[in-house]
KOLTIDREN-699954 format. One record per residue (C-alpha): residue number from 1; residue in one letter; x, y, z. Coordinates in nm, 4 decimals, m for minus. Layout:
REM residues N
R:seq:type:c1:c2:c3
R:NUM:a:X:Y:Z
...
REM end
This chain:
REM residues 431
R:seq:type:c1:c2:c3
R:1:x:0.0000:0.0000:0.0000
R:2:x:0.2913:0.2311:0.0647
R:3:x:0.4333:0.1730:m0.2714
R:4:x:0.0746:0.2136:m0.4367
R:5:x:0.1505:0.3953:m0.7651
R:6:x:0.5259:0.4261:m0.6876
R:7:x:0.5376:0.2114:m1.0343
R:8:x:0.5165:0.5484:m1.2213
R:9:x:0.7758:0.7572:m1.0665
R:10:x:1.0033:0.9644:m1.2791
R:11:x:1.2498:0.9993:m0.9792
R:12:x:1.3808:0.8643:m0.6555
R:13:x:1.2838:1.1724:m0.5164
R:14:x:0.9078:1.1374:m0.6455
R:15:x:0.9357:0.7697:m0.5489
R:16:x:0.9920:0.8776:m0.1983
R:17:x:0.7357:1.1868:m0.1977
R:18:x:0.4474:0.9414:m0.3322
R:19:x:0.5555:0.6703:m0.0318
R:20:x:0.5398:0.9477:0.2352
R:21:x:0.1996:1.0657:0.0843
R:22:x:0.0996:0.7155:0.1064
R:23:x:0.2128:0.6725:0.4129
R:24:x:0.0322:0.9834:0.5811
R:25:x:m0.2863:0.8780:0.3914
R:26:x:m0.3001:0.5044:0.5540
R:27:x:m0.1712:0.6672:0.8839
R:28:x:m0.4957:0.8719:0.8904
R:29:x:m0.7327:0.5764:0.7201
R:30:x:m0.6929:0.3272:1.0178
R:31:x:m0.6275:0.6255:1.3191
R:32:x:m0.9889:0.7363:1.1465
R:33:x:m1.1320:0.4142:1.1810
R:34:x:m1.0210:0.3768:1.5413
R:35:x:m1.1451:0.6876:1.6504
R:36:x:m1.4930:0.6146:1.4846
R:37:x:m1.5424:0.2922:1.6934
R:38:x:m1.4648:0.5547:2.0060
R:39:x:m1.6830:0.8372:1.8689
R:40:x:m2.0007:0.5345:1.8220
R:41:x:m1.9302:0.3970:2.1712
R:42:x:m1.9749:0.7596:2.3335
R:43:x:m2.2396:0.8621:2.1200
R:44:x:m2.0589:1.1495:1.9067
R:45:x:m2.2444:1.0713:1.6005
R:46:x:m2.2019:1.3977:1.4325
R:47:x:m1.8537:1.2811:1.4689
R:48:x:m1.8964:0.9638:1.2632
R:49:x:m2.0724:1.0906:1.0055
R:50:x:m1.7767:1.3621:0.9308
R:51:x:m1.5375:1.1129:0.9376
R:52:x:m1.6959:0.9535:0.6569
R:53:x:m1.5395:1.2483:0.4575
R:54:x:m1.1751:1.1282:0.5615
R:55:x:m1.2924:0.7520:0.4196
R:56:x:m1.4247:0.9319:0.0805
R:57:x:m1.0595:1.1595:0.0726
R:58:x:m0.8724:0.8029:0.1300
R:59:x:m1.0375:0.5665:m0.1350
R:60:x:m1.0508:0.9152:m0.3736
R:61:x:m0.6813:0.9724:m0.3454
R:62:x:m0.6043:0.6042:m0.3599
R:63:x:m0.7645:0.5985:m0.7368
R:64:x:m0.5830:0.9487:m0.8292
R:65:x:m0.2227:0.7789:m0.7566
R:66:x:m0.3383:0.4603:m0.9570
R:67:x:m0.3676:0.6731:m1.2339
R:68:x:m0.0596:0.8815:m1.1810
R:69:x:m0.2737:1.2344:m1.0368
R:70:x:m0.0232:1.2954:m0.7810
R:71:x:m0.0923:1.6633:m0.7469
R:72:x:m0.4041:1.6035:m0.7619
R:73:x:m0.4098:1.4149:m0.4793
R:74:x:m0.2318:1.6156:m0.2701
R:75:x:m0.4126:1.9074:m0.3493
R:76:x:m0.7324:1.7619:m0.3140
R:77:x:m0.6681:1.5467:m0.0115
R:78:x:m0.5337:1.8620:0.1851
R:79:x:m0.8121:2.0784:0.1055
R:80:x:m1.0148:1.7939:0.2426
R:81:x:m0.8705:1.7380:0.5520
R:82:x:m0.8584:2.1340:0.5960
R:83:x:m1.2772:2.1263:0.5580
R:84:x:m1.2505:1.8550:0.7867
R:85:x:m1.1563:1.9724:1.0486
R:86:x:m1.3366:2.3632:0.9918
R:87:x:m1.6855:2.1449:0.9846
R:88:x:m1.5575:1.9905:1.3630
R:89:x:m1.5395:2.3271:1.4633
R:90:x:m1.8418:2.4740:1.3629
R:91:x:m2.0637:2.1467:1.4967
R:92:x:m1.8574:2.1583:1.8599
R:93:x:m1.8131:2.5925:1.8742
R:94:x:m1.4401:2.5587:1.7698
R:95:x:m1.2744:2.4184:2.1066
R:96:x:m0.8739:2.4699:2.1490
R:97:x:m0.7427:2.1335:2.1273
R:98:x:m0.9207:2.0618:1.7497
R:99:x:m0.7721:2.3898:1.6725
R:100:x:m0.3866:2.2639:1.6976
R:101:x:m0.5130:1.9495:1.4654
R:102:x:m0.4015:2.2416:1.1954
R:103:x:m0.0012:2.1452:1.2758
R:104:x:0.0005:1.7823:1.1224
R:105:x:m0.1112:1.9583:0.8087
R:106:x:0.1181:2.2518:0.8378
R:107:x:0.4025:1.9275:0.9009
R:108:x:0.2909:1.7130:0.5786
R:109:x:0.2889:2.0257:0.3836
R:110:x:0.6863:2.0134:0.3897
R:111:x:0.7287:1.6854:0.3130
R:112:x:0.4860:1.5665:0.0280
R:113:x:0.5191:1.8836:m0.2085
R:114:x:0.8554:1.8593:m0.4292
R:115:x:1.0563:2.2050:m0.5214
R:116:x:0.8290:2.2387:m0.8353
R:117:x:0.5290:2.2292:m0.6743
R:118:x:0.6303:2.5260:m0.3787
R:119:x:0.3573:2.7745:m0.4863
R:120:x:0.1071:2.5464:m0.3255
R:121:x:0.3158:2.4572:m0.0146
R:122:x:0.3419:2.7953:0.0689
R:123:x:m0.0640:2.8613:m0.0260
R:124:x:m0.1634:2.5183:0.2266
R:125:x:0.0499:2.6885:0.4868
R:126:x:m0.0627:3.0540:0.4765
R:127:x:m0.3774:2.9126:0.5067
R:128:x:m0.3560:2.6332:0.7663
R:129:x:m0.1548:2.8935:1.0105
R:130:x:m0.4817:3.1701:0.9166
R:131:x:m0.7527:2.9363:1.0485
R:132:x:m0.5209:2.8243:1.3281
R:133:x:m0.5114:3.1876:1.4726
R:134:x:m0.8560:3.2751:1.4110
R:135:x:m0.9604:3.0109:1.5454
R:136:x:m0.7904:3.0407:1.8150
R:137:x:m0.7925:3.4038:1.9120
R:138:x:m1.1171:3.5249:1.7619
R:139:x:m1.3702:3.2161:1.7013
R:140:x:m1.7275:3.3465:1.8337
R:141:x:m1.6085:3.6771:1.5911
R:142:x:m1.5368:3.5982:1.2676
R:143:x:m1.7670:3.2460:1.1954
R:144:x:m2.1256:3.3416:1.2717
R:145:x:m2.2095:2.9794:1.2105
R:146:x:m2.1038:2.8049:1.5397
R:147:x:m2.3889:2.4668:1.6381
R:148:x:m2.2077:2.4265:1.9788
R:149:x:m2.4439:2.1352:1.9883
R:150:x:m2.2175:1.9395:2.3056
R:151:x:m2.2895:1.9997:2.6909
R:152:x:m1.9534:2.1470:2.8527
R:153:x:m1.8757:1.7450:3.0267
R:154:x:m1.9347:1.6123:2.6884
R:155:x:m1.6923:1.8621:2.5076
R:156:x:m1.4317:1.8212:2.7779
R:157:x:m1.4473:1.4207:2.6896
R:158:x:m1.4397:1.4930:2.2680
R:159:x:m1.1242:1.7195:2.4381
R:160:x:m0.9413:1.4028:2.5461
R:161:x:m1.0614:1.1781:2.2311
R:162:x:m0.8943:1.4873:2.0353
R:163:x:m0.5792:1.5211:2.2115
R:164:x:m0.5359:1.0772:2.2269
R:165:x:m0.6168:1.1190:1.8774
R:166:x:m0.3681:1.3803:1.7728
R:167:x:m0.0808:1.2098:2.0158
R:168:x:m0.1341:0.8871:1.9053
R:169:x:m0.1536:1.0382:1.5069
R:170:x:0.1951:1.1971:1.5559
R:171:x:0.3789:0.9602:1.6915
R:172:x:0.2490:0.7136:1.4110
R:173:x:0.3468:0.9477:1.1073
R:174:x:0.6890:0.9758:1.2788
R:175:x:0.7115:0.6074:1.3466
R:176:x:0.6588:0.5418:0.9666
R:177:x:0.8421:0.8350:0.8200
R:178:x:1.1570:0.7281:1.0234
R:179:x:1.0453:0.3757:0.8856
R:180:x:1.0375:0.4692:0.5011
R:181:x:1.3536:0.6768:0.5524
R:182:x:1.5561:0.3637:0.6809
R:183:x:1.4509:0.2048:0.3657
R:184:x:1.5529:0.4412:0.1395
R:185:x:1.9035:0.4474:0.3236
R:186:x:1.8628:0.0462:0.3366
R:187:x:1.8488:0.0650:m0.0808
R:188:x:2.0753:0.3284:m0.1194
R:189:x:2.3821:0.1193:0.0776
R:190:x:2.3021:m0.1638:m0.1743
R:191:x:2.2676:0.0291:m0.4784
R:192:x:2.6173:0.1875:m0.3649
R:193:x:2.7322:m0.1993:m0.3022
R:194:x:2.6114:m0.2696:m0.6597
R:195:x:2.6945:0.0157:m0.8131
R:196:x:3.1057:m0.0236:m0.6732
R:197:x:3.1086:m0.3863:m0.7906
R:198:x:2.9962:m0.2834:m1.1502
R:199:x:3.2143:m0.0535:m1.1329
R:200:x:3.4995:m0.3076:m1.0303
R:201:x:3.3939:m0.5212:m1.2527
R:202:x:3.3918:m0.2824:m1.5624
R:203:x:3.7551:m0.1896:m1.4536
R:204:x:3.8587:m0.5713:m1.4966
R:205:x:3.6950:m0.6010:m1.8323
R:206:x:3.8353:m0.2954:m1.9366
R:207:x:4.2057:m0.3770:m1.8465
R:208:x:4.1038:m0.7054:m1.9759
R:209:x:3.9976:m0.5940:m2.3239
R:210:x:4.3247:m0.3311:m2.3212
R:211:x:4.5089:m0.6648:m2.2573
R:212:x:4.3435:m0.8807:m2.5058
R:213:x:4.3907:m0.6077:m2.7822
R:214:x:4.7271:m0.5715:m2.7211
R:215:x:4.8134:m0.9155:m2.7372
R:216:x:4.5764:m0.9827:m3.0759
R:217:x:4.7530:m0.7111:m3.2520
R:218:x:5.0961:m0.9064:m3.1792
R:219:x:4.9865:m1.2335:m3.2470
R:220:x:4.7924:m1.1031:m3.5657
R:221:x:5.1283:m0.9222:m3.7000
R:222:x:5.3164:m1.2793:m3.6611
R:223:x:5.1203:m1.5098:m3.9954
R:224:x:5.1164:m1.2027:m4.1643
R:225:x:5.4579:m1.0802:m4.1271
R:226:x:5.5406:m1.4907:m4.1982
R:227:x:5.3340:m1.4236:m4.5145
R:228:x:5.5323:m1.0864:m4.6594
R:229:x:5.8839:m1.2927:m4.5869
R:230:x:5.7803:m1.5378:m4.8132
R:231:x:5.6168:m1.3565:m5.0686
R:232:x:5.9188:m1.1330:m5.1161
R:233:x:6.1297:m1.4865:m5.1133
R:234:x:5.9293:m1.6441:m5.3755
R:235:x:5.9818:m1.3005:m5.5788
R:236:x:6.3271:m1.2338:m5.5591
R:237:x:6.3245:m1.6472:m5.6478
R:238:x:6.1368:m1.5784:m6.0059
R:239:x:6.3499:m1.2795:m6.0581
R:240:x:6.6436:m1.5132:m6.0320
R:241:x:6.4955:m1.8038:m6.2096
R:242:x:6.5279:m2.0069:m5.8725
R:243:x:6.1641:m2.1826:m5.8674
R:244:x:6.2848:m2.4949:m5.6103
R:245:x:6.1379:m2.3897:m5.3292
R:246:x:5.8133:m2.2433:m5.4459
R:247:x:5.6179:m2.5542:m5.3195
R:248:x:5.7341:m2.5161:m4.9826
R:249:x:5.7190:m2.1725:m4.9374
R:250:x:5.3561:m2.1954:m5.0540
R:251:x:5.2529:m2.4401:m4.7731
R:252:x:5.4101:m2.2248:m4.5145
R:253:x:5.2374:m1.9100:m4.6272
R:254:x:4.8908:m2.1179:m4.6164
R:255:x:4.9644:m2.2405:m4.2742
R:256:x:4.9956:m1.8646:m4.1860
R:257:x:4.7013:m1.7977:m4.3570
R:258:x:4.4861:m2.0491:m4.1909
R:259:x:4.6286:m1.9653:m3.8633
R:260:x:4.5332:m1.6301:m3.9648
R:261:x:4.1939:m1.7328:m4.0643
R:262:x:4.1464:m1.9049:m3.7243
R:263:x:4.2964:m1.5773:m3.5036
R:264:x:3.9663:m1.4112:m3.6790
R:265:x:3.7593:m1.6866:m3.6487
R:266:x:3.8663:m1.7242:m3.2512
R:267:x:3.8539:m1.3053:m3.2376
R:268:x:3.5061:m1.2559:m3.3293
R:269:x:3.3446:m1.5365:m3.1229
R:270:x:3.5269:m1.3887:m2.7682
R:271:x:3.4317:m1.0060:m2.8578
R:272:x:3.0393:m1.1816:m2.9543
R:273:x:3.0491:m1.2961:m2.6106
R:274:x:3.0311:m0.9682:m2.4418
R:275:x:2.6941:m0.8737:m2.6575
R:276:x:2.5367:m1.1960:m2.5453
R:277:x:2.2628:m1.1616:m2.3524
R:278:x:2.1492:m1.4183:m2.0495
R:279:x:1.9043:m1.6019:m2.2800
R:280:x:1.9120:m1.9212:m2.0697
R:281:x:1.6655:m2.2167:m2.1368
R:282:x:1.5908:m2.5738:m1.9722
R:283:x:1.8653:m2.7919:m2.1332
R:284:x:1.8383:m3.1638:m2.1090
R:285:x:2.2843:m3.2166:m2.0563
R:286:x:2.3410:m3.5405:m2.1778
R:287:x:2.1527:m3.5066:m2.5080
R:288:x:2.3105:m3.1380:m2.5570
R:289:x:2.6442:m3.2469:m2.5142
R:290:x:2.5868:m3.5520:m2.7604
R:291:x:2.4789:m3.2603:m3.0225
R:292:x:2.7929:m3.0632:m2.9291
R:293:x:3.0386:m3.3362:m2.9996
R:294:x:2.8815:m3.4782:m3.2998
R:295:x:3.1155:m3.2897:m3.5497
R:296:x:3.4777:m3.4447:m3.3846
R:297:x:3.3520:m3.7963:m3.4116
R:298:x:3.3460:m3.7086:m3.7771
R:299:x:3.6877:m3.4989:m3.7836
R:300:x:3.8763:m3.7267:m3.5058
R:301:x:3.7679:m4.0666:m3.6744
R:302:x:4.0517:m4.2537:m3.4613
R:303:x:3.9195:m4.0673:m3.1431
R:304:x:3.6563:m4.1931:m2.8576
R:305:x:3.3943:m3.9327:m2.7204
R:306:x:3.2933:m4.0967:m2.3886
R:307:x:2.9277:m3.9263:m2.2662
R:308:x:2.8570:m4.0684:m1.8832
R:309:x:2.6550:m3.7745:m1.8028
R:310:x:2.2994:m3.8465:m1.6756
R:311:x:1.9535:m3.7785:m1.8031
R:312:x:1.9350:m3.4550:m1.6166
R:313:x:1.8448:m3.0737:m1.6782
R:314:x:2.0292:m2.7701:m1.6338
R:315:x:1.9143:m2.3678:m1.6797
R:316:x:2.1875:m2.2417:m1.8989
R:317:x:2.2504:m2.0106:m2.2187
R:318:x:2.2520:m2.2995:m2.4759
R:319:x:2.5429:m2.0672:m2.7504
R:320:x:2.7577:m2.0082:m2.4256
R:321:x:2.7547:m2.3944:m2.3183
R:322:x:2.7578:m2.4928:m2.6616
R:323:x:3.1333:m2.2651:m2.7176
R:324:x:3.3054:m2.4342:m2.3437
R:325:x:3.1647:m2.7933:m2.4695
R:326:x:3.3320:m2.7925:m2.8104
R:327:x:3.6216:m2.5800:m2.7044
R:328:x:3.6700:m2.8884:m2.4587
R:329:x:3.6421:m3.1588:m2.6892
R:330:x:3.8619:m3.0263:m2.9609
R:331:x:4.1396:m2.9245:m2.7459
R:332:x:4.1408:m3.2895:m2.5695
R:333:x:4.1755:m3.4368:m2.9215
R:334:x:4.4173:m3.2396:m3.0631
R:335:x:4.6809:m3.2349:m2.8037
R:336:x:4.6750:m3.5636:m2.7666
R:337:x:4.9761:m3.8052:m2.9329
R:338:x:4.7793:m4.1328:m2.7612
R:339:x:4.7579:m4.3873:m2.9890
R:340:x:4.3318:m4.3351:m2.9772
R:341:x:4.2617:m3.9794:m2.8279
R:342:x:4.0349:m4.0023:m2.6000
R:343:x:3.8160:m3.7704:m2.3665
R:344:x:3.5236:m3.8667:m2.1421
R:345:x:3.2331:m3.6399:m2.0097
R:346:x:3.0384:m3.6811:m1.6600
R:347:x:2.8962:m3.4994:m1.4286
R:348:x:2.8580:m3.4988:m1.0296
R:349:x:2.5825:m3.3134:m0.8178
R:350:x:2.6532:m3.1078:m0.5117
R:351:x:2.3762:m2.9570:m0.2549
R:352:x:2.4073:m2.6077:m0.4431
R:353:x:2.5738:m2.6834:m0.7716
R:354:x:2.6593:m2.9460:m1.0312
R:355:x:3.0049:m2.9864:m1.1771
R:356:x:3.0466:m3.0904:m1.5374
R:357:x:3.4232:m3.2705:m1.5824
R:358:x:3.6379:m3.3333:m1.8962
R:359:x:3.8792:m3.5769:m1.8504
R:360:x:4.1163:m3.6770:m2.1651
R:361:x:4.4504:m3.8561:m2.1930
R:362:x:4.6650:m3.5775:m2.4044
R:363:x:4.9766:m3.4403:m2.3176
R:364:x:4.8780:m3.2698:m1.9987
R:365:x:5.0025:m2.9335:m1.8851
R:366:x:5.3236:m2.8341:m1.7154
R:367:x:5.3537:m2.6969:m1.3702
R:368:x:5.4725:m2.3714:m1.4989
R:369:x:5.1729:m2.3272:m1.7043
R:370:x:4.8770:m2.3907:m1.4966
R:371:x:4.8319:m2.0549:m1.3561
R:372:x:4.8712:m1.9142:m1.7523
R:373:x:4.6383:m2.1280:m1.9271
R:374:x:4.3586:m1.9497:m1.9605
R:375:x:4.5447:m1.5914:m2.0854
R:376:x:4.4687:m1.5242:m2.4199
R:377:x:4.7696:m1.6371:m2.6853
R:378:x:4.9456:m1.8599:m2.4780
R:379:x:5.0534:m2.1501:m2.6822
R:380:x:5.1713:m2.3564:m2.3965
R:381:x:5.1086:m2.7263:m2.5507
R:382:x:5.4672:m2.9113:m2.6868
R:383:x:5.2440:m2.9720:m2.9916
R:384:x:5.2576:m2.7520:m3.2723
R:385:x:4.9712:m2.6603:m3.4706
R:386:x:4.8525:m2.4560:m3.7117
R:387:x:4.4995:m2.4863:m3.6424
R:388:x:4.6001:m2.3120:m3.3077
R:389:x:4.5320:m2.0101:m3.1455
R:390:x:4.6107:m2.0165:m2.8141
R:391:x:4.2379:m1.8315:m2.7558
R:392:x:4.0446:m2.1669:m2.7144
R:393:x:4.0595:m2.2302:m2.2560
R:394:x:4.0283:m1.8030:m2.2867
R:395:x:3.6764:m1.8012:m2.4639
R:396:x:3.5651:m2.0879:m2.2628
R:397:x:3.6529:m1.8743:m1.9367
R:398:x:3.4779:m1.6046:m2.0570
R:399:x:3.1415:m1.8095:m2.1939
R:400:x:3.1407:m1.9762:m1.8700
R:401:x:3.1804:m1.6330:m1.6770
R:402:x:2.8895:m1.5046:m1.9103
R:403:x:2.6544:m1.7639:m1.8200
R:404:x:2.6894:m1.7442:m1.4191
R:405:x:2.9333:m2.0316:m1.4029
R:406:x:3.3127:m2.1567:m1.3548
R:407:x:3.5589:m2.3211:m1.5603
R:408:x:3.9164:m2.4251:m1.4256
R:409:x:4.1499:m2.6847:m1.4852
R:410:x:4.0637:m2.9473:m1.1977
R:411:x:4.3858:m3.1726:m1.2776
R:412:x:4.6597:m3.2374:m1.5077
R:413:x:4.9416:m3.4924:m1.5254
R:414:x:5.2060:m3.5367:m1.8228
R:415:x:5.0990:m3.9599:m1.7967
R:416:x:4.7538:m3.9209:m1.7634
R:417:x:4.6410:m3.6264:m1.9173
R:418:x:4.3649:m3.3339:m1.7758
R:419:x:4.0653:m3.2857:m1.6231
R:420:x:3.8841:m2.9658:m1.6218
R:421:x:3.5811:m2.8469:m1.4543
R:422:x:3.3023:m2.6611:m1.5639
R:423:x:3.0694:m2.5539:m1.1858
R:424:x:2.6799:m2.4372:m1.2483
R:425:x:2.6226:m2.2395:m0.9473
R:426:x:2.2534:m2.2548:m0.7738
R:427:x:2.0894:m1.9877:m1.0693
R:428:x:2.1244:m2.2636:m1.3003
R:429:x:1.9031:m2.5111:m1.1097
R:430:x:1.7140:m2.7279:m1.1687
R:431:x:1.9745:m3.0261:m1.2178
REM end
């Protein structure tokens, strides 16, 4: 109810001017329905029947903020309350203690009416503090309509129903003011807490990106500086008549060229990576990862492709697993000098996350290496290749990262080979 057209805010500082206006509007709904159980139990029925006006303000204002009227509302529920309490006087001869009823409206004024809206702040005020003093100083003067219709014992007990009333009123409004404001500062730490680990985290990708650019230029200058040696070889060769070793300077230059091809290839797919969005979807895991080898049992035709992972679901981004499966597969095959490559799949469920493991029987990875592996460009196998581009465990990281999950190299041995990783975390339920 507090937040009750809060949904069409164009500010925080609206967003907290509509919950305060809510706020003083519920304060007065259920103090009003309090006091009218009081006011039927002693018999003030004149009483009851004006309250019904602060009932009709309430449900009024409550369809004005629905549709966005928030002037409106506070324009119209102010003037309300301001009759309100001018038609108690005049029924019950204007006694003192309804008079300082005119302070809570004097106090809401400064709080519900922005710096745009200050005109009518200042009219509410000028004329909450007028009736206040005339009604005060000079009430059997200036209203020639006074009923007076109570005995003096029965005003003296509407008195104390007043002043209860007004206490009790206060101490409410500041009760849930204070409250509101504590949320506000609640929200405001965590949107501060958010705010410095975007913030952090836009620094890492940044020096990341400065990083990965760096290092793509270098590795991008090397096939193509490879290329221009050769060319200018193979020319100065025809100018000399020397056409021996045309054929094998024409194999290098198209191993530089398809290492070339695959730096592009390998380029495009990490940079797409930061322009995907979370797109996840229910993925049955042992039939997706069948799919996602289904192109190396072609290509590796020596190789086995072991899948022990269960029939069992996981909420993922289907491109992003797709990328870390492959990426997996291809790099246990092709650094692998066993006499039939292997790599097997399976999977192991924890309370709050399921793990995903490739384990293959390649060359492993050195000591000196492990902490480097996933750094883009690092060509860290003993196996040369031109198919290579050292970007492979580096847009794996990243897809995993992407998609609210880990990927790290579990275990590697130069006799048995590696094992790596990949962790859903609890988002990616159900397994």
């Amino acid at each position: 109810m507090i937040n009750n057209g809060s949904h069409n805010y164009k500010s925080i500082a609206e967003k907290n001017k509509i919950q305060i206006l809510n706020t003083i509007s519920i304060c007065i709904f259920f103090l009003t329905l309090l006091v009218t159980a009081v006011y039927l139990i002693y018999g003030f029925y004149w009483m009851v029947l004006l309250n019904c006006i602060i009932f009709f303000l309430y449900f009024l204002n409550k369809k004005f903020l629905k549709k966005g009227y928030f002037l409106l509302a506070k324009v119209f529920g102010l003037q309300g309350v301001i009759a309100y309490l001018f038609l108690c006087g005049v029924f019950y001869g204007y006694p003192i203690t309804l008079t300082h009823y005119y302070t809570i409206p004097i106090i809401v004024c400064l709080f519900i009416f922005s710096a745009k809206e200050v005109h009518y702040m200042i009219f509410f005020i000028i004329q909450l503090i007028s009736l206040f003093f005339i009604q005060a100083l000079y009430p059997d003067h200036l209203f020639s309509v006074s009923f007076n219709i109570l005995s003096p014992e029965r005003k003296e007990l509407l008195n104390v129903i007043f002043l209860l009333t007004m206490s009790v009123f206060l101490l409410c409004l500041v009760f849930l003011i204070v409250f509101i404001v504590d949320i506000q500062e609640q929200k405001l730490k965590k949107l501060k807490a958010r705010l410095f680990l975007v913030k952090k985290t836009l620094k890492v990708q940044n020096n990341e990106l400065q990083t990965f650019g760096l290092a793509a230029t270098h590795s991008l200058k090397t096939p193509l500086f490879i290329i221009n040696s050769f060319l200018n070889k193979i020319e100065n060769n025809v100018q000399n008549n020397k056409g021996h070793l045309h054929d094998y300077y024409f194999s290098l230059i198209k191993e530089s060229n398809q290492l070339n091809e695959k730096y592009s290839s390998d380029l495009i797919s990490y940079l797409s990576i930061y322009n995907t969005v979370r797109n996840s979807e229910i993925i049955n895991l042992r039939q997706f990862i069948e799919k996602c080898y289904e192109i190396y049992k072609i290509k590796y035709k020596e190789a086995r492709i072991i899948n022990q992972v269960e029939d069992m679901t996981v909420i993922s981004n289907p491109l992003l697993l797709e990328i870390i499966i492959q990426n997996m597969v291809e790099n246990a095959l092709k650094y692998n000098v066993s006499k039939v490559p292997e790599i097997k799949i399976y999977a192991k469920k924890h309370k709050t996350a399921l793990s995903v493991f490739f384990e293959d029987n390649g060359i492993g990875i050195s000591k000196d290496y492990v902490q480097k592996i996933f750094d883009p460009f690092n060509r860290i196998n003993e196996i040369e290749t031109s198919a290579g581009s050292g970007l492979g465990l580096t847009i794996s990281k990243f897809a995993a990262f992407k998609m609210n999950a880990t990927l790290d190299l579990h275990y590697s041995s130069k006799a048995k080979g590696s094992i790596f990783k990949l962790d859903f975390t609890d988002e990616n339920e159900p397994y």
